[in-house]
C-alpha positions as a Markdown table, in Angstrom:
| # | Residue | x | y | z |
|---|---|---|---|---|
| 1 | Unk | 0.0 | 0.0 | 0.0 |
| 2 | Unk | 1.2 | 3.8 | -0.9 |
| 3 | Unk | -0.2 | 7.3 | 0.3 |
| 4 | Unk | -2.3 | 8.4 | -3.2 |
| 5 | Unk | -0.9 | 11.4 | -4.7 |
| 6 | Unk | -3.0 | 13.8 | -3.1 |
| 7 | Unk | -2.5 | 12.8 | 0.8 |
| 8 | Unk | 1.7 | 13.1 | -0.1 |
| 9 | Unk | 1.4 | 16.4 | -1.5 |
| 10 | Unk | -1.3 | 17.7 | 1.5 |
| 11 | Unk | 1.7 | 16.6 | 3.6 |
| 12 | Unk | 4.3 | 18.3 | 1.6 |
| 13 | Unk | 2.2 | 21.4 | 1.9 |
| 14 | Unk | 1.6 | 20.9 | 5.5 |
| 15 | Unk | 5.5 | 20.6 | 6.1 |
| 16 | Unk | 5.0 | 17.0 | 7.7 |
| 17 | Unk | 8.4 | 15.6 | 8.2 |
| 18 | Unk | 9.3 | 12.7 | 5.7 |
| 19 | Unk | 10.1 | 11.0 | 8.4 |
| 20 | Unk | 7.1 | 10.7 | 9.7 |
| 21 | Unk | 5.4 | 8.6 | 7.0 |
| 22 | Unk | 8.1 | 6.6 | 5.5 |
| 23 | Unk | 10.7 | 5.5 | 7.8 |
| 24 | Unk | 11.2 | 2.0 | 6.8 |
| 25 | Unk | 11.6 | 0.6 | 10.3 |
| 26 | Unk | 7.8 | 1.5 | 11.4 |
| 27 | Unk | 5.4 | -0.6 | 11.1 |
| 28 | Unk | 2.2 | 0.7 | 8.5 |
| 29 | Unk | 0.2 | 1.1 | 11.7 |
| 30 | Unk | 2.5 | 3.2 | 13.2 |
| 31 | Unk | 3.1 | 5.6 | 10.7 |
| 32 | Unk | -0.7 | 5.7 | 10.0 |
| 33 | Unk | -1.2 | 6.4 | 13.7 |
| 34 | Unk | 1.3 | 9.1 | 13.7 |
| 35 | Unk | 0.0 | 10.7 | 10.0 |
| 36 | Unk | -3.7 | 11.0 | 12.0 |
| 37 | Unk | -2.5 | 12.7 | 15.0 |
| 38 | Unk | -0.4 | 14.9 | 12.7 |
| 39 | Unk | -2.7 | 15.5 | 11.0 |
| 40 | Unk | -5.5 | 16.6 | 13.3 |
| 41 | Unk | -3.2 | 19.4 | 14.5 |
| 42 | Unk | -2.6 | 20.9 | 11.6 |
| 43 | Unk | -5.9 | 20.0 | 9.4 |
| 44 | Unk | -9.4 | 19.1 | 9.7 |
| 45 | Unk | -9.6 | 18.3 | 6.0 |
| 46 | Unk | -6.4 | 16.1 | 6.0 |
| 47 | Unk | -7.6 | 14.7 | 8.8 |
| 48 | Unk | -10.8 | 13.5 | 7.3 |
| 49 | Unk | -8.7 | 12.2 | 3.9 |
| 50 | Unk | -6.3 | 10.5 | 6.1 |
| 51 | Unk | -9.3 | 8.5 | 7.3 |
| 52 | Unk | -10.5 | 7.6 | 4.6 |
| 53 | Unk | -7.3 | 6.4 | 3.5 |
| 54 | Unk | -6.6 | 4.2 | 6.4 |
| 55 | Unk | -9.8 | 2.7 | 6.9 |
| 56 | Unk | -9.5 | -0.8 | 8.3 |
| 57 | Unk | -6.4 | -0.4 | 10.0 |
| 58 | Unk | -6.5 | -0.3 | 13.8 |
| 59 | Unk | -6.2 | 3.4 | 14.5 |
| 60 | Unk | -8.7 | 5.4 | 16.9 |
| 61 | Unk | -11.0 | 6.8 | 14.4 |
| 62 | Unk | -12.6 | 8.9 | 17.1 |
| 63 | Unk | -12.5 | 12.5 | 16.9 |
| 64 | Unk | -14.9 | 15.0 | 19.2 |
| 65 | Unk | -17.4 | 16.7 | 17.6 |
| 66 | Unk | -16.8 | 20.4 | 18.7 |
| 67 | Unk | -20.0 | 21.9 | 17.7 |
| 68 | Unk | -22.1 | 18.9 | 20.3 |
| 69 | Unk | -24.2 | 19.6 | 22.5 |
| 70 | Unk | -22.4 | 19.7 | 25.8 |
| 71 | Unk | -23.3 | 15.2 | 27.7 |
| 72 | Unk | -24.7 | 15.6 | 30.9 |
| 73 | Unk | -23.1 | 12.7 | 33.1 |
| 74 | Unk | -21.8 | 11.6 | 37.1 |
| 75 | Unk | -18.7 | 10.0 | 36.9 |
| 76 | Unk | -18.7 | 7.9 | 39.7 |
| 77 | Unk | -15.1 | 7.7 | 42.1 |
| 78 | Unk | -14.6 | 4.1 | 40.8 |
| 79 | Unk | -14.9 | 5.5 | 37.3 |
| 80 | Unk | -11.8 | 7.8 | 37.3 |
| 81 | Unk | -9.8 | 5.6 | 35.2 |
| 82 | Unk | -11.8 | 6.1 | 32.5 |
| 83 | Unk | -11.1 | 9.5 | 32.0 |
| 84 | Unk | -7.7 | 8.9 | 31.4 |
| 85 | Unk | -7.2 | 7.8 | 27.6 |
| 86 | Unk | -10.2 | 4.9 | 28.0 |
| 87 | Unk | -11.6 | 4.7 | 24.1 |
| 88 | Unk | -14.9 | 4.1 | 26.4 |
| 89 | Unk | -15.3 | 6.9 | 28.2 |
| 90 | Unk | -17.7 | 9.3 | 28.7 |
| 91 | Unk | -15.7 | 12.9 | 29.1 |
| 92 | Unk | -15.9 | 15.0 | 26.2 |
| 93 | Unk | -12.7 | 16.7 | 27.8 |
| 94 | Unk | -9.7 | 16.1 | 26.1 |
| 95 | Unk | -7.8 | 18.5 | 28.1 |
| 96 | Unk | -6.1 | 19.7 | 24.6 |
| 97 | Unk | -8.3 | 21.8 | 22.9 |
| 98 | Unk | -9.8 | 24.9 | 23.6 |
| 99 | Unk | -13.9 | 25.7 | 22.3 |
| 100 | Unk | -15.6 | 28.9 | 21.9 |
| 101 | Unk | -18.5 | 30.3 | 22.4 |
| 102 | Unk | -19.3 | 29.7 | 18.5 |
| 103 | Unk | -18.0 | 26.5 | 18.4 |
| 104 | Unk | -14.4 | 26.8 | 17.0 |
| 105 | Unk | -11.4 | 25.1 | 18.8 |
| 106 | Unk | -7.7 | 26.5 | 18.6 |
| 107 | Unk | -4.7 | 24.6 | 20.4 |
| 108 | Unk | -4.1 | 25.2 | 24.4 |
| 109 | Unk | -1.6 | 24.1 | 27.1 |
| 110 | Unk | -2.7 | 20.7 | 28.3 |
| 111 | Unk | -4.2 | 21.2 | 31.5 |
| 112 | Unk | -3.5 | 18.5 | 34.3 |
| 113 | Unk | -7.4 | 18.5 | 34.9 |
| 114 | Unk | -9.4 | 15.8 | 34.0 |
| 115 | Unk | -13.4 | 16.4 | 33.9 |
| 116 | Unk | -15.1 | 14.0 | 36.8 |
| 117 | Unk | -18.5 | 15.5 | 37.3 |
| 118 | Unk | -20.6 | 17.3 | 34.9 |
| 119 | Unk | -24.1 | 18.9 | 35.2 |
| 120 | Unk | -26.1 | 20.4 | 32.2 |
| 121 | Unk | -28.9 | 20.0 | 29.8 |
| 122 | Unk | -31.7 | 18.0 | 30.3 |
| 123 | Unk | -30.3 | 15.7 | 33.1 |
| 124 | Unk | -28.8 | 19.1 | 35.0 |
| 125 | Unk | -30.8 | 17.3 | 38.1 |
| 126 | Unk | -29.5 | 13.2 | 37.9 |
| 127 | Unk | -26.7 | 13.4 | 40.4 |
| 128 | Unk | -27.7 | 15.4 | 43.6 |
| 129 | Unk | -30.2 | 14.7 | 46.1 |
| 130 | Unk | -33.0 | 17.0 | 47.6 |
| 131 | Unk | -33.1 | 18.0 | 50.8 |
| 132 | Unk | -36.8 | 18.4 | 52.5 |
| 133 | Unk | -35.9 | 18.3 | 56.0 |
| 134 | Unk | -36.0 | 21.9 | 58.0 |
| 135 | Unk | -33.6 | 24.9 | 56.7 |
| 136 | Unk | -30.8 | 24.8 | 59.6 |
| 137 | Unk | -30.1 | 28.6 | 59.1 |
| 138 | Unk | -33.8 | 28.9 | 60.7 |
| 139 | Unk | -35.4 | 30.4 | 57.1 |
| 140 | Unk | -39.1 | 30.7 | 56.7 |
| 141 | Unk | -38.7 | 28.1 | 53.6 |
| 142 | Unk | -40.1 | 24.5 | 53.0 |
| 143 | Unk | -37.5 | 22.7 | 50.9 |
| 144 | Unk | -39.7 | 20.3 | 48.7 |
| 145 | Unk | -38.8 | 16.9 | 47.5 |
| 146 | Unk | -38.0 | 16.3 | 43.8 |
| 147 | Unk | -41.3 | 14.7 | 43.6 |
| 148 | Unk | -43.2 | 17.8 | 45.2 |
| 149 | Unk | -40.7 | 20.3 | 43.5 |
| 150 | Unk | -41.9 | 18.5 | 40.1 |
| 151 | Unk | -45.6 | 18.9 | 41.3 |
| 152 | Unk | -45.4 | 22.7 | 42.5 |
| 153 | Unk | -43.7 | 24.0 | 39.1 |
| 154 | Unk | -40.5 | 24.7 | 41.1 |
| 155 | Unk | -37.9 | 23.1 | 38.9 |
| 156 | Unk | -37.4 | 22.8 | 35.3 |
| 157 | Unk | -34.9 | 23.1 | 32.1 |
| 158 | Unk | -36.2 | 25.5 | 30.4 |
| 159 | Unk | -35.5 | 25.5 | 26.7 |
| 160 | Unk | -32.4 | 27.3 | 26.5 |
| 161 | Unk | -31.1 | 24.4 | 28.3 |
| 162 | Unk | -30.7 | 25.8 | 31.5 |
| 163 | Unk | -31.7 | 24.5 | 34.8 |
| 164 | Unk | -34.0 | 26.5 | 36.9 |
| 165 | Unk | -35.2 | 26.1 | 40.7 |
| 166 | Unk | -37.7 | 28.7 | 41.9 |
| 167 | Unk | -38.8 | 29.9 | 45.3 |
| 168 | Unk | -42.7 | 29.9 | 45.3 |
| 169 | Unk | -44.7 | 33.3 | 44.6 |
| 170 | Unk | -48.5 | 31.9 | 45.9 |
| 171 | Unk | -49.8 | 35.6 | 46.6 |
| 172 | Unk | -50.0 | 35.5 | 50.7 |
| 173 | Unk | -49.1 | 32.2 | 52.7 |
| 174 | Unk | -49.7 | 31.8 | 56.5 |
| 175 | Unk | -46.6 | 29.4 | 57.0 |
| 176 | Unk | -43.2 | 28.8 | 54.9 |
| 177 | Unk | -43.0 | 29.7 | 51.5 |
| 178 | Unk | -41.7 | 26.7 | 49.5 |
| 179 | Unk | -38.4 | 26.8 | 47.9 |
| 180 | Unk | -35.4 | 24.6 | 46.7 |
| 181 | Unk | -32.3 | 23.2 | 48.0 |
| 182 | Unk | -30.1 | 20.3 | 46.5 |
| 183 | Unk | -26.8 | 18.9 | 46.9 |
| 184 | Unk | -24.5 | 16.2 | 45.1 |
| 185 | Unk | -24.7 | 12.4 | 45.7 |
| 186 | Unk | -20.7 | 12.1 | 45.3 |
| 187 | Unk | -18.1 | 14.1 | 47.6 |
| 188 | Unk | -14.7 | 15.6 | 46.1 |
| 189 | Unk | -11.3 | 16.7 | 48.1 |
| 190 | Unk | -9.6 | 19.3 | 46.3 |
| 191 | Unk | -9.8 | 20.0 | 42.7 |
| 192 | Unk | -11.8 | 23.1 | 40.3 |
| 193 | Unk | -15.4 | 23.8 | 40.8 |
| 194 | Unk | -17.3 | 25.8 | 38.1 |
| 195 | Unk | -20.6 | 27.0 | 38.1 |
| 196 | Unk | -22.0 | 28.6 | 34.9 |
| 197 | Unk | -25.0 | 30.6 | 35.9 |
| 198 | Unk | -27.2 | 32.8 | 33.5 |
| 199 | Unk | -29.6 | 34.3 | 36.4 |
| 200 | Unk | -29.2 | 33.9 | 40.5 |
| 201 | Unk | -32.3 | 34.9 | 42.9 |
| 202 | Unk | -32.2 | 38.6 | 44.5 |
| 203 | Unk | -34.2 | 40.9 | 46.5 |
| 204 | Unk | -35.6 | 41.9 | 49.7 |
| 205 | Unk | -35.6 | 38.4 | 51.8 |
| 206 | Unk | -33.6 | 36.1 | 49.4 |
| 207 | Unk | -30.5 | 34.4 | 50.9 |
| 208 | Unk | -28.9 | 32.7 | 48.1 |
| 209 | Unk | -25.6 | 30.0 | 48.1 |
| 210 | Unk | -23.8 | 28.3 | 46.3 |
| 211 | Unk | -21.2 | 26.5 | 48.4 |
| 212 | Unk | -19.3 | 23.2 | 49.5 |
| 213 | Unk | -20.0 | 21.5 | 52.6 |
| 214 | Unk | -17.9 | 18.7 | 54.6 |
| 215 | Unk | -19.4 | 15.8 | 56.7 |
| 216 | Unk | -20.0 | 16.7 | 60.4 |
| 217 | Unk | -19.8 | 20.2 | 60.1 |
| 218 | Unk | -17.8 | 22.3 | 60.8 |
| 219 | Unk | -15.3 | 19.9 | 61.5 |
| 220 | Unk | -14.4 | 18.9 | 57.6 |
| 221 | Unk | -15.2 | 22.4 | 56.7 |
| 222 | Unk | -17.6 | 25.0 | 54.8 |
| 223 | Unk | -16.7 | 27.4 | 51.5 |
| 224 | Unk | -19.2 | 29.5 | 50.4 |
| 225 | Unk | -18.5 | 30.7 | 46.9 |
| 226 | Unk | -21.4 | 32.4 | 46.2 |
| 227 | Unk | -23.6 | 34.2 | 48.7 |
| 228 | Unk | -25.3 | 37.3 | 49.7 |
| 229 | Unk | -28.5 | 38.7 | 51.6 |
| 230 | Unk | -31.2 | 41.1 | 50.5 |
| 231 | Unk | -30.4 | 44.1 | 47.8 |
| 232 | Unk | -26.7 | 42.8 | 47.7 |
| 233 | Unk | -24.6 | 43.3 | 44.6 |
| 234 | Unk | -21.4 | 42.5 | 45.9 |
| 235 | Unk | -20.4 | 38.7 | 46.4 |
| 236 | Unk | -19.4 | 37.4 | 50.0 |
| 237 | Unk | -17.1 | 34.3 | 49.8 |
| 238 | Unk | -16.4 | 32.9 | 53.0 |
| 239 | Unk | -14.6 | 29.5 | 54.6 |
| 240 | Unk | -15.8 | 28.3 | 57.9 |
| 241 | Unk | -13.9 | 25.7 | 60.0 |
| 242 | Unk | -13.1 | 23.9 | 63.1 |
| 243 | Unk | -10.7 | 25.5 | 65.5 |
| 244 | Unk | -7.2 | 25.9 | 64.6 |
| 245 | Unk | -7.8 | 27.8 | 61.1 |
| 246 | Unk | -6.9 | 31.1 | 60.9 |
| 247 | Unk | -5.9 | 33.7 | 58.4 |
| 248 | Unk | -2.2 | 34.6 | 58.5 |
| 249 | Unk | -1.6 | 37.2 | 61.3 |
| 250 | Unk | -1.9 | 41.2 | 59.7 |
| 251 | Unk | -4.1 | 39.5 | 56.4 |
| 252 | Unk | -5.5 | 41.9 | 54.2 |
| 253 | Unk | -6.3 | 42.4 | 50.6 |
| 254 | Unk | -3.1 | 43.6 | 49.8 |
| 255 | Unk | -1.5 | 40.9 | 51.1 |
| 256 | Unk | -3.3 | 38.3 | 49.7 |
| 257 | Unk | -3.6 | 39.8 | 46.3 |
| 258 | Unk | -7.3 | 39.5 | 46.6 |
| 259 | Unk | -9.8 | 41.9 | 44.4 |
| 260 | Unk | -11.7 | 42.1 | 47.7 |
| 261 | Unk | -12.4 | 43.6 | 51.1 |
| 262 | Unk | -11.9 | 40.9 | 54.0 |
| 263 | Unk | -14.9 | 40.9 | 56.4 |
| 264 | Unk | -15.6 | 39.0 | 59.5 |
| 265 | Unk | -13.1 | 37.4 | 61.4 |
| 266 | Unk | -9.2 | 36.2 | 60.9 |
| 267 | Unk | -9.9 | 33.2 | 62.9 |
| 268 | Unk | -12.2 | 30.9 | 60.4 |
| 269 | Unk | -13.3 | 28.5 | 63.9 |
| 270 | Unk | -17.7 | 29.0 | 62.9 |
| 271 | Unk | -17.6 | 28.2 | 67.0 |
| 272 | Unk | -15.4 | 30.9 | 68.3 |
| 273 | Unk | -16.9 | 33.4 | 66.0 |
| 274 | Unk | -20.8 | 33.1 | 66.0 |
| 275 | Unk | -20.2 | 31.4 | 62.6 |
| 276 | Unk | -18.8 | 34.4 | 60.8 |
| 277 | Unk | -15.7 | 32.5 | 59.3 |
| 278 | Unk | -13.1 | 34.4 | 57.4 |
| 279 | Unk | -15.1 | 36.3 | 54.8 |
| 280 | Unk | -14.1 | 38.5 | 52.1 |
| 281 | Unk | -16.5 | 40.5 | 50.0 |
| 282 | Unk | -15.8 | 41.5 | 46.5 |
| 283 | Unk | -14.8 | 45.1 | 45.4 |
| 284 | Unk | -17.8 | 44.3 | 41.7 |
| 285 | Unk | -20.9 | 45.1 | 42.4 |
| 286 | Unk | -21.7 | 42.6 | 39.5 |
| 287 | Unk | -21.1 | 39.3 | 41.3 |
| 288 | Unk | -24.0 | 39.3 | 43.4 |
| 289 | Unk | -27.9 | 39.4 | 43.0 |
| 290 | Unk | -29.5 | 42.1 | 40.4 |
| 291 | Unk | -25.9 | 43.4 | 39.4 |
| 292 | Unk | -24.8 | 39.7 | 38.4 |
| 293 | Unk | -28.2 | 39.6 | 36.5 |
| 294 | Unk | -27.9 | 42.5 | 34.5 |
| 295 | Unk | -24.8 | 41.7 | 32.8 |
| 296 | Unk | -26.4 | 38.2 | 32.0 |
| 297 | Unk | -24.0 | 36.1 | 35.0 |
| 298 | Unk | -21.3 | 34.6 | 34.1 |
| 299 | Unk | -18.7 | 31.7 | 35.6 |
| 300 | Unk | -18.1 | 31.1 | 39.6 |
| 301 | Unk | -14.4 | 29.1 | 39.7 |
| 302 | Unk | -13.1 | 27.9 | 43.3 |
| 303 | Unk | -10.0 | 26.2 | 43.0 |
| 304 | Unk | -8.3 | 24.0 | 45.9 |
| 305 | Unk | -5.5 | 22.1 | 46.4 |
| 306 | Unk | -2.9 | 21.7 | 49.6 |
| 307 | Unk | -1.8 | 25.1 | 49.3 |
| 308 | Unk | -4.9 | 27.3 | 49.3 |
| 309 | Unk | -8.5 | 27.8 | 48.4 |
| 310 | Unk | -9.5 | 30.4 | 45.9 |
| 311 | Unk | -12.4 | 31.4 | 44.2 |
| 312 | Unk | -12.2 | 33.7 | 40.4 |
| 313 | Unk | -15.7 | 35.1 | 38.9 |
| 314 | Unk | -15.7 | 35.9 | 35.6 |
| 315 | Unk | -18.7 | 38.1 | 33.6 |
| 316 | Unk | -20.4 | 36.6 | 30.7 |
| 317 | Unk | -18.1 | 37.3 | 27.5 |
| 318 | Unk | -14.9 | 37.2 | 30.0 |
| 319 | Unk | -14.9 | 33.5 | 30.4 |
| 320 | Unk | -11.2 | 32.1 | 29.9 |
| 321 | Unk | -10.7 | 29.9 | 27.0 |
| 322 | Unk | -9.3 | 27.3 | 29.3 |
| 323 | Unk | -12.6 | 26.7 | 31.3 |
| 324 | Unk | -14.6 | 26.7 | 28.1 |
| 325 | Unk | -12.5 | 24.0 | 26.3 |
| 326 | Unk | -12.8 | 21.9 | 29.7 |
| 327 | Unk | -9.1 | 22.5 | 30.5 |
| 328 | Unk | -8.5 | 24.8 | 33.4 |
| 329 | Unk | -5.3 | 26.4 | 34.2 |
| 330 | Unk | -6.0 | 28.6 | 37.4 |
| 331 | Unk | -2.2 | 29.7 | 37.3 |
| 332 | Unk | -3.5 | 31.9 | 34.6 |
| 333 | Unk | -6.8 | 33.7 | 36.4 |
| 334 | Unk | -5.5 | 36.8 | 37.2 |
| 335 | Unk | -5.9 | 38.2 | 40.7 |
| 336 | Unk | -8.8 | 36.1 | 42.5 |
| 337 | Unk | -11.7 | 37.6 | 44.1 |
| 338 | Unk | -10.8 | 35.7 | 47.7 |
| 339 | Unk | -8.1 | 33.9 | 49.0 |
| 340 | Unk | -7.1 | 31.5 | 51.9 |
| 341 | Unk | -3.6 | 30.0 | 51.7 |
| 342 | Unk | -2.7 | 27.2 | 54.1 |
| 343 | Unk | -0.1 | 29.3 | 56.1 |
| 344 | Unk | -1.9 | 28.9 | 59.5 |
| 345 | Unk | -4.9 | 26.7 | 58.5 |
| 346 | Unk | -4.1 | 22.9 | 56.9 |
| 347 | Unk | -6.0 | 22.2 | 54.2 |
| 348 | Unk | -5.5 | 18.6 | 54.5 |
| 349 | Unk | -6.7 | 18.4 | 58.0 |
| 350 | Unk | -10.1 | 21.0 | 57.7 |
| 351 | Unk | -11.2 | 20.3 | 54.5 |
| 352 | Unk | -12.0 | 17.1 | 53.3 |
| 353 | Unk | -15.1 | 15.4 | 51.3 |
| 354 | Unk | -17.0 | 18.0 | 50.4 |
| 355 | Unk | -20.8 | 17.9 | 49.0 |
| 356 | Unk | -21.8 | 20.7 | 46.6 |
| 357 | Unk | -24.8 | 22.7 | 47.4 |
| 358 | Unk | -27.5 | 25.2 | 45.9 |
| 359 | Unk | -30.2 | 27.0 | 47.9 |
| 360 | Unk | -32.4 | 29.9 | 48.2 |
| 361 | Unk | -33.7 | 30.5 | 52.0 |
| 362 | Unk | -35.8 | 33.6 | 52.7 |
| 363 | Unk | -35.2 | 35.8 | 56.1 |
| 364 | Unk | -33.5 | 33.3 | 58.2 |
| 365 | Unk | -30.8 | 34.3 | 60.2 |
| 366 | Unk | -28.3 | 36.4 | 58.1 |
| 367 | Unk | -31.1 | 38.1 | 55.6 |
| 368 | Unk | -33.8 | 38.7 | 58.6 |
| 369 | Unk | -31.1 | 39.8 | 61.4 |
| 370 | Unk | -29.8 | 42.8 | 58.6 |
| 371 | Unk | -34.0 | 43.4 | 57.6 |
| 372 | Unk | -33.4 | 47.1 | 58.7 |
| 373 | Unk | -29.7 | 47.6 | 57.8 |
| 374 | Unk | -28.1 | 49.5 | 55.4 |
| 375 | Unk | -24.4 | 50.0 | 54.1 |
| 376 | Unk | -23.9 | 46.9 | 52.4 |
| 377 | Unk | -23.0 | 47.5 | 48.9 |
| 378 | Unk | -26.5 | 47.2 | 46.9 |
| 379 | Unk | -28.4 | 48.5 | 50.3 |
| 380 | Unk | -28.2 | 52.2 | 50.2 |
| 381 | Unk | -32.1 | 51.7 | 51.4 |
| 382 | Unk | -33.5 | 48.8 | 53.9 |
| 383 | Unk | -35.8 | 46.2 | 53.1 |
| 384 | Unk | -38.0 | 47.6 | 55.6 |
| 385 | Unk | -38.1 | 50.7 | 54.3 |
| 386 | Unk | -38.0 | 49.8 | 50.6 |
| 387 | Unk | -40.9 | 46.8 | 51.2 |
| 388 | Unk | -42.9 | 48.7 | 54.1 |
| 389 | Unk | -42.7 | 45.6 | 56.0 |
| 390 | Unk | -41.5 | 45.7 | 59.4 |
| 391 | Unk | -40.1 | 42.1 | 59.4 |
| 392 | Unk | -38.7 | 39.7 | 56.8 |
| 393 | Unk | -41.5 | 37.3 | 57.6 |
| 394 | Unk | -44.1 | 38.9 | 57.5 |
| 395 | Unk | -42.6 | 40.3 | 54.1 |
| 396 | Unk | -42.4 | 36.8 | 53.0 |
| 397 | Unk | -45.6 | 35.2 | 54.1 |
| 398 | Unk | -47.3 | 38.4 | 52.4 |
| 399 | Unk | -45.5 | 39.3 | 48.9 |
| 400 | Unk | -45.5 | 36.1 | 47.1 |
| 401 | Unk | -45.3 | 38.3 | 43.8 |
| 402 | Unk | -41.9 | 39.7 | 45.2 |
| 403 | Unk | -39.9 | 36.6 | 44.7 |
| 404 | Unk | -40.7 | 36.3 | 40.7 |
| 405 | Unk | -36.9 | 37.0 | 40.3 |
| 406 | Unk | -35.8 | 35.1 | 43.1 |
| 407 | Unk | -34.6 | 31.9 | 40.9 |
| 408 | Unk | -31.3 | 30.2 | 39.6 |
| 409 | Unk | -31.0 | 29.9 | 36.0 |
| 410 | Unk | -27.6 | 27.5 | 35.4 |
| 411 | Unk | -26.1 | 26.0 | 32.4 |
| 412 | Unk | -23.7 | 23.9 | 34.2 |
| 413 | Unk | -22.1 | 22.6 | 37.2 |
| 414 | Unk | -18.5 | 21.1 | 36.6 |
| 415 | Unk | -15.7 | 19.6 | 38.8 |
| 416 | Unk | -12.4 | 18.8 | 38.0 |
| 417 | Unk | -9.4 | 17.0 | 39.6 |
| 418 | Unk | -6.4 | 15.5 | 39.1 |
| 419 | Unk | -7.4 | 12.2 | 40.2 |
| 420 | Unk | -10.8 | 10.9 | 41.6 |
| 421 | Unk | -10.6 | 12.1 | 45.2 |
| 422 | Unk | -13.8 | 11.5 | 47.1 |
C-alpha cells in the first residue's frame, strides 16, 4: 500500500516531516497512527482524507465533535480511570483543545485536569439529592422533594437548556414559603469547581448559596463561593472551620492579592466566631444578585488544592478559553476575588469530602437579622423601608409576587481533579 498522490502532496504542503510517514523501520500502523494525529493538528480536511485512506487499519478513528451539544453525566469515584485515555469513556474533555463560544477550537496548554463531574442540559438534576428536612439557618422556607418540587412547578430546564429552581410566589401564605435546596450524591477533596449561571435569585428576603460542605460540620469544613443577603450586589465568599484555622496574622487584601475587602473574622473556627468564618467581599458590584443579573452572570471558579483555596468570577463574554474547552489552568486567572492560603490553616486536616450545594432560604438568620440595615453594597435603602414591612417574615408570608426573580438559572455545574478524590 502507498499514500495516493493527493495525501503526499497535502503533507508536503503541511510541512510533515518525511520521516514521519516513510521511515522503513515502522510498522504501517504506526506511521498511519502518527500521520492521524499529525494531522489533526494541523488540518481538519487532511484529517478527514487520512481517514479515509486508512480505513481498516486499527487506529482510533474517534474525533470529538466540537460543535455537540455539551453530555450531561456523574462519573462515579470508581470510574476515574476512564477518564484517562479509555476509548470508552464518557468525558468530552480532552484537556487539549480549547472551544468557543461559537464553536471553534484553537490549540491550548494541556491542562493536568481531567473532567469527573458534569451537570447540564436535560439531566442538569440526575446526580444530587433534595433536601426536605427543615432549613438549619432557621429560614421561613419548606425545601420540597424532587417529587413535590416537580408537582409545584419549582424546577425545570427550560429550553435554552438551563436548569431552573424557583422559590414559590403563591400571593399570601400563613406558613413557609416553599423553595429549593439540593446537593451532590458524590463528595470531592480538592480539585476546580465551576458553576456557569445565566440568572441567580435577588431581592428583599432572598439568601442565596452556592457552596461546599464537609461531613460533620464544621469539623471537615464549609466554602461559600457564592452568597449574599437582600439588595446585595457584591459577592461574599467565606470559609468556615473547626478550631485551629486562621488567616495569617496582619491578612489583608493587599497581602493576599485578593480583588476584595476581608470581612468577619481572621480566625475561620464557625464556634469561636458566632459562625462568621473568614469572609471576604468582593470590590464588583456585578457578582451578586441584580448586578450579576444584568450583565447576563457569568462563571463562579473555586480552586483547591494543599496550598490554598481560591475562588475567580468571571462576567459573561470574559470567560477564559481554558474553562470553556474543559481544561483549566488557574495559574493563569488573574488576581482572585478571595483567597485562603494554608499558612496557618491545613487544608489537608479542615477540608475534606466536600458535597456541593444550591439554595435559596428567605429571612432566616443572616437576611432577617440585617432586615433594617443599610451599608452593604446594593443597600443604600433597607428592606424595611424599601418593602414597608416591618419584618422579613411577614414580608415573605405576604409578597408572594416579590420573589418572581428570586430563581437560579444554570447552564452547568463542573468539577475537576487531578485524580478521583472523594
Amino acid at each position: 500500500m502507498y499514500l495516493p498522490a493527493a495525501i503526499f502532496l497535502l503533507l508536503l504542503a503541511q510541512g510533515a516531516p518525511t520521516a514521519l510517514a516513510f521511515s522503513p523501520h515502522r510498522s504501517l500502523g504506526r506511521a498511519a497512527e502518527r500521520l492521524h494525529r499529525f494531522a489533526k493538528r494541523n488540518s481538519a480536511g487532511l484529517a478527514r482524507d487520512l481517514k479515509i485512506t486508512f480505513q481498516g487499519l486499527s487506529v482510533d478513528q474517534s474525533e470529538p465533535d466540537s460543535g455537540s451539544q455539551h453530555r450531561v453525566y456523574c462519573v462515579r469515584p470508581d470510574a476515574f480511570t476512564s477518564l484517562q485515555g479509555n476509548a470508552t469513556s464518557t468525558s468530552p474533555a480532552t484537556a487539549t483543545r480549547t472551544t468557543t463560544s461559537s464553536g471553534a477550537a484553537s490549540a491550548t496548554a494541556t491542562s493536568a485536569f481531567k473532567l469527573v463531574e458534569s451537570h447540564s442540559g436535560s439531566n442538569f438534576f440526575d446526580g444530587w439529592t433534595f433536601w426536605d428536612a427543615a432549613d438549619p439557618t432557621n429560614g421561613i422556607v419548606d425545601f420540597l422533594s424532587q417529587s413535590d418540587a416537580q408537582s409545584n412547578g419549582l424546577i425545570e430546564v427550560n429550553s435554552a437548556g438551563n436548569a431552573v429552581m424557583k422559590v414559590e410566589t403563591t400571593s399570601t401564605i400563613t406558613g413557609n414559603r416553599k423553595s429549593i435546596r439540593i446537593t451532590t450524591a458524590n463528595t470531592f477533596t480538592q480539585g476546580i469547581f465551576v458553576l456557569d449561571a445565566v440568572h441567580m435569585p435577588q431581592g428583599c428576603g432572598t439568601w442565596p448559596a452556592f457552596w461546599s460542605n464537609g461531613p460533620d460540620w464544621p469539623t471537615f469544613g464549609e466554602i461559600d463561593i457564592l452568597e449574599g443577603v437582600n439588595d446585595y450586589t457584591n459577592n461574599q465568599a467565606t470559609i468556615h472551620t473547626a478550631s485551629g484555622c486562621t488567616m495569617p496574622s496582619g491578612a489583608s487584601a493587599a497581602t493576599l492579592n485578593v480583588s476584595s475587602t476581608l470581612v468577619g473574622a481572621l480566625n475561620c473556627a464557625a464556634a469561636e466566631t458566632n459562625n462568621q468564618g473568614c469572609g471576604m467581599r468582593s470590590n464588583s458590584n456585578i457578582t451578586y444578585g441584580s448586578g450579576f443579573n444584568s450583565v447576563g452572570g457569568g462563571v463562579y471558579a473555586m480552586a483547591w488544592d494543599d496550598n490554598q483555596i481560591s475562588v475567580n468570577f468571571f462576567p459573561r463574554g470574559s470567560i477564559p478559553q481554558d474553562l470553556l474547552a474543559e481544561a483549566p489552568q488557574p495559574s493563569t486567572w488573574g488576581t482572585p476575588m478571595a483567597l485562603w492560603p494554608s499558612t496557618d490553616c491545613n487544608m489537608q486536616k479542615f477540608f475534606q469530602n466536600h458535597s456541593i450545594i444550591f439554595d435559596t432560604t428567605l429571612c432566616g438568620d443572616w437576611a432577617g437579622g440585617v432586615w433594617s440595615s443599610t451599608g452593604a453594597p446594593g443597600q443604600d435603602t433597607s428592606c424595611a423601608t424599601r418593602t414597608g414591612y416591618s419584618t422579613c417574615n411577614a414580608f415573605v408570608q405576604g409578597s408572594g409576587a416579590s420573589f418572581a426573580d428570586a430563581y437560579w438559572e444554570v447552564a452547568s455545574v463542573k468539577v475537576y481533579q487531578t485524580s478521583r478524590t472523594p
